[in-house]
C-alpha positions in Angstrom: 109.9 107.1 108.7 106.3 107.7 110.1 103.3 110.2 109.0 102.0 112.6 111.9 98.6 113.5 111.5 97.7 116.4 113.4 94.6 115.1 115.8 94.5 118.4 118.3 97.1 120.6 119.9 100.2 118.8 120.3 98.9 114.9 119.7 100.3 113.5 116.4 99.3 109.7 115.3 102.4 108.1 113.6 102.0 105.9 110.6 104.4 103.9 108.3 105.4 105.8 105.3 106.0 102.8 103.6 101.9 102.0 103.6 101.3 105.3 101.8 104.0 106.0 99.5 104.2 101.8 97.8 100.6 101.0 99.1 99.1 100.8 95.6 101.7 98.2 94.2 103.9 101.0 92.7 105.9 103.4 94.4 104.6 107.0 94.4 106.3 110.6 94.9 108.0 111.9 97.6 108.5 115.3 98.0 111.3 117.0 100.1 112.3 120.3 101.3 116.4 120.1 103.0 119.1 122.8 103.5 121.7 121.6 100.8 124.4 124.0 99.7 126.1 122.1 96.7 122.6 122.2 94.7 120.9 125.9 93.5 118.5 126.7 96.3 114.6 126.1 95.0 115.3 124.6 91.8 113.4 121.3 91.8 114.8 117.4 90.9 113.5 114.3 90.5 115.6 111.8 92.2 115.2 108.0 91.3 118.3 106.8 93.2 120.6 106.9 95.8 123.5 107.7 93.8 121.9 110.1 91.8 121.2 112.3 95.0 124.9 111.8 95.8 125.6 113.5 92.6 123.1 116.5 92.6 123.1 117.1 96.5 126.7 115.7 97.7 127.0 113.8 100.7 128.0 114.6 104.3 127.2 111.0 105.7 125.1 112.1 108.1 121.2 113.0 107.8 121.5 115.2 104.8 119.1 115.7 101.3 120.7 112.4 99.9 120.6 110.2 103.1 116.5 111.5 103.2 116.3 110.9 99.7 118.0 107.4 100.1 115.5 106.2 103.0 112.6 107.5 101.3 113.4 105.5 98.3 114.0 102.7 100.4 110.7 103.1 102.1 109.2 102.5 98.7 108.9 105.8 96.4 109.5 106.0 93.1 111.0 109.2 93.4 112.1 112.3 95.3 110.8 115.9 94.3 114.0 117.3 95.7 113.6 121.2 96.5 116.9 122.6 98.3 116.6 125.2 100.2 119.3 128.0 101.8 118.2 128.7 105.2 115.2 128.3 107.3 113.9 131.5 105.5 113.4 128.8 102.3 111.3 126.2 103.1 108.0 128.4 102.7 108.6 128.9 98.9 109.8 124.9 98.7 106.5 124.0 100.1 104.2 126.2 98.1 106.2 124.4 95.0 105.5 121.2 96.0 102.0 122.1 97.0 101.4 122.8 93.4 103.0 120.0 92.0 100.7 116.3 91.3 101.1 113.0 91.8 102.9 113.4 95.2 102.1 111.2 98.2 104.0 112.4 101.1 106.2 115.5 101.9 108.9 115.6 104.4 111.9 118.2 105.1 115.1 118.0 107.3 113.9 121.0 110.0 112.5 120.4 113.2 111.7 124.1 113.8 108.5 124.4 114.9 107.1 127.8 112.8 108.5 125.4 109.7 106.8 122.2 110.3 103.6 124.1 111.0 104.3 126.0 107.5 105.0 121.8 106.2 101.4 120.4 107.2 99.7 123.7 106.1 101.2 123.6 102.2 100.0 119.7 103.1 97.0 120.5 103.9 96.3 123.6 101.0 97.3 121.2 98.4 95.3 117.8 99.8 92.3 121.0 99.9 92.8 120.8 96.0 92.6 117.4 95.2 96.5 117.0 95.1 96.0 114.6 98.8 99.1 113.9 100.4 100.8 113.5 104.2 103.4 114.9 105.5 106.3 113.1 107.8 107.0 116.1 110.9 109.3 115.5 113.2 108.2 116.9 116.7 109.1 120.4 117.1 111.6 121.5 119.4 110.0 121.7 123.0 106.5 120.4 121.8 103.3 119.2 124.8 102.8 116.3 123.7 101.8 115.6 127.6 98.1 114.6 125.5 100.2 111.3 124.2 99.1 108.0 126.6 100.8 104.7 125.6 98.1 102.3 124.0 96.6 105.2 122.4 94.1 104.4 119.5 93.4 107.5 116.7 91.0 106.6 113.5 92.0 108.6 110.8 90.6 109.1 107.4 92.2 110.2 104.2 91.5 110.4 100.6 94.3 108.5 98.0 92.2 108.9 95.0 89.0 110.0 93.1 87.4 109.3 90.0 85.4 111.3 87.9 82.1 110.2 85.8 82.6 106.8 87.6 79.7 104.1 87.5 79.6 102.8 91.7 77.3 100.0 92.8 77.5 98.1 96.7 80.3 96.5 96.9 78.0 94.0 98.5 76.8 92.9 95.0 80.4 92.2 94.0 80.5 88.3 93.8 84.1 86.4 93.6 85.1 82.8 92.2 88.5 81.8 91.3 90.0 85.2 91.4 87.5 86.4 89.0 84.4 89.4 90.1 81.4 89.5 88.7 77.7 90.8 89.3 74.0 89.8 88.1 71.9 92.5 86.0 68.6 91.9 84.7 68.0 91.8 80.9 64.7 90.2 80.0 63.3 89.3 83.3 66.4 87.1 83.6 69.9 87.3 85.7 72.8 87.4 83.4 76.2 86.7 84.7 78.6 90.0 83.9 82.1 90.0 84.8 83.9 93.4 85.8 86.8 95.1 86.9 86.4 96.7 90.2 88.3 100.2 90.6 88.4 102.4 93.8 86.1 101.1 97.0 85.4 102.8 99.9 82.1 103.9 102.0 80.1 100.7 101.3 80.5 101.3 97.0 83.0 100.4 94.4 83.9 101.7 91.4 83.6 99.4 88.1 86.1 100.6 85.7 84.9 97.9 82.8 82.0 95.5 82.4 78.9 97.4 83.0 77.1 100.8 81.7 75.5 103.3 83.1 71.9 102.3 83.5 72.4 98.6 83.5 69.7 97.0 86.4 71.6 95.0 88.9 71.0 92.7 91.3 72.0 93.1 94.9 70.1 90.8 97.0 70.1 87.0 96.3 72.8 87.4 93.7 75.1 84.7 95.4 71.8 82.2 94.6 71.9 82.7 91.0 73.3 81.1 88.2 73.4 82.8 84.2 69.6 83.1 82.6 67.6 82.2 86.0 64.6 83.9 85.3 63.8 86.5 88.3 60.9 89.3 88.7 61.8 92.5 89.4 59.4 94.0 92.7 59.4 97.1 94.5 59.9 97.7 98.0 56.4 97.4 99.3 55.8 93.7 97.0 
């Protein structure tokens, strides 16, 4: 199972599924859009299991809503958002309901039509346009270029997984480590006292401390590995 991120016309980058959907230590959302006739088209489940998905979709054996929902599981989720769909004229309304739904990661469906994965990474990429981020896993569409695909080919992509409101961020340069545990300097007093914390989200040079300091608190970014608790140190400007 692999994400295609769209780069330009008709070059995709694949990725492993399995990175996005478990990549936080617990398994996250999946949602899916598949022609089943057994289930009532665009009423949505939540599958947890392979058996389960037997017993809401049926099973043909071959690539059908419970072998996707099976692989996806096994791939790491936590759970399918199942939407089935009647015909190729359903998969619009699937993805506009799992566009509006939170908490998933990734989005696939059974079709390699080309006017519905382009209508897939579009719901993808309204919803990740609200703060509900997510991929989606395309198949290439029938009788796609990708003639712009070279072996060896290198693509840096960038995605949000998570924000955080109201959030106190410092360097993540000042994050010390020792024995497993974080901790930083701040000056109280004209002296470094120790502080552990609990480091949250990190990205673009900062990290976000979910515990252990307050907003305000002075803190010490260069030298801090030098220090030790109550070393007395003098606070200077940039021209000093």
């Amino acid at each position: 199972m692999s994400i295609s991120v769209h780069q330009r016309p008709g070059v995709y980058s694949s990725y492993d599924a399995s990175t996005v959907v478990s990549g936080r230590g617990t398994g996250r959302l999946v949602g899916l859009a598949a022609v089943n006739t057994q289930a009532e088209a665009g009423v949505a489940k939540t599958i947890t299991s392979y058996d389960r998905a037997v017993a809401a979709f049926g099973s043909s054996g071959a690539e059908d809503m419970a072998e996707l929902i099976r692989l996806a599981l096994k791939n790491g989720a936590s759970g399918v958002v199942a939407v089935p769909v009647d015909g190729e004229s359903g998969y619009e309304a699937a993805f506009t309901q799992l566009a509006r739904m939170e908490g998933i990661a990734l989005v696939l469906c059974d079709s390699t039509d080309r006017a519905v994965q382009k209508k897939l990474r579009d719901s993808v990429a309204e919803a990740s346009g609200l703060r509900r981020e997510r991929l989606c896993v395309a198949a290439g569409g029938k009788d796609e270029d990708v003639d712009g695909l070279l072996p060896g080919m290198f693509a840096d992509v960038s995605f949000r997984t998570d924000t955080s409101a109201n959030a106190i961020v410092i360097p993540t340069e000042a994050i010390l480590t020792s024995n497993g545990v974080q901790y930083v300097f701040v000056v109280e007093d004209n002296a470094a006292r120790y502080v552990e914390i609990t480091a949250g989200l990190t990205g673009s040079g900062v990290t976000e401390v979910t515990s252990g300091l307050n907003a305000g608190d002075m803190l010490v970014t260069v030298g801090q590995a030098y220090l030790s608790d109550g070393d007395a140190v003098r606070i200077v400007s940039g021209e000093d």
